[in-house]
N, C-alpha and C positions, 0 to 999 in steps of 0.2 A: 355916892357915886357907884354905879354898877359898870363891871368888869365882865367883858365877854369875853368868851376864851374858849376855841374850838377843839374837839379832840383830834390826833392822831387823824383820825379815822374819818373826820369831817375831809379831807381834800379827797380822800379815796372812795367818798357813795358807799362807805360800809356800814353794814347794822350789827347792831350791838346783840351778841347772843346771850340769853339769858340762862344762868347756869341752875343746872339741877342735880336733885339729890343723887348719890352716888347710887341706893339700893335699889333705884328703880328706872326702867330702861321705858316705860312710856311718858314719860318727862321729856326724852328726846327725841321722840318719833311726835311730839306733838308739832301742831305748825307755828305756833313761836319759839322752839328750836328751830325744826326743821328748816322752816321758811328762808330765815338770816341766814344760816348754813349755805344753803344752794344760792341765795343770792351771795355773798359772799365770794361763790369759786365762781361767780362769772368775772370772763377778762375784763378790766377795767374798759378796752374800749367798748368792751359791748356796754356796758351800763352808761356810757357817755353822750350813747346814741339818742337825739330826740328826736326824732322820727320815728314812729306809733310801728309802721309799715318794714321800716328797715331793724326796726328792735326786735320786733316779733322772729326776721327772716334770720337774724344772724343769734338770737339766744337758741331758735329751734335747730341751727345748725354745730352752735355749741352742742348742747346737752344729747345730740347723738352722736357726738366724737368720742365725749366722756363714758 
């Protein structure tokens, strides 16, 4: 019998960041940090949006507030 079982993180559209070595700082600047990271600090309604057109208008107007 298999058991599914969602994380946390499955209701919220969140990505999982992958963690790195403490000594070294391009581990975080890479785009599998980085990526998750910035998706992540978008408002949930933005990431809720399926419309291509209205995703586009309201994350570009996020990320010049921030």
């Amino acid at each position: 019998m298999v058991v599914v079982r969602h994380l946390c993180s499955f209701s919220y559209r969140t990505l999982a960041v992958p963690r790195t070595r403490i000594c070294t700082i391009f581990g975080d600047r890479s785009f599998a940090v980085a990526g998750p990271l910035v998706w992540n600090s978008v408002l949930d309604t933005i990431r809720e949006i399926t419309s291509n057109g209205q995703f586009m208008q309201h994350l570009k107007t996020h990320l010049f507030r921030t």
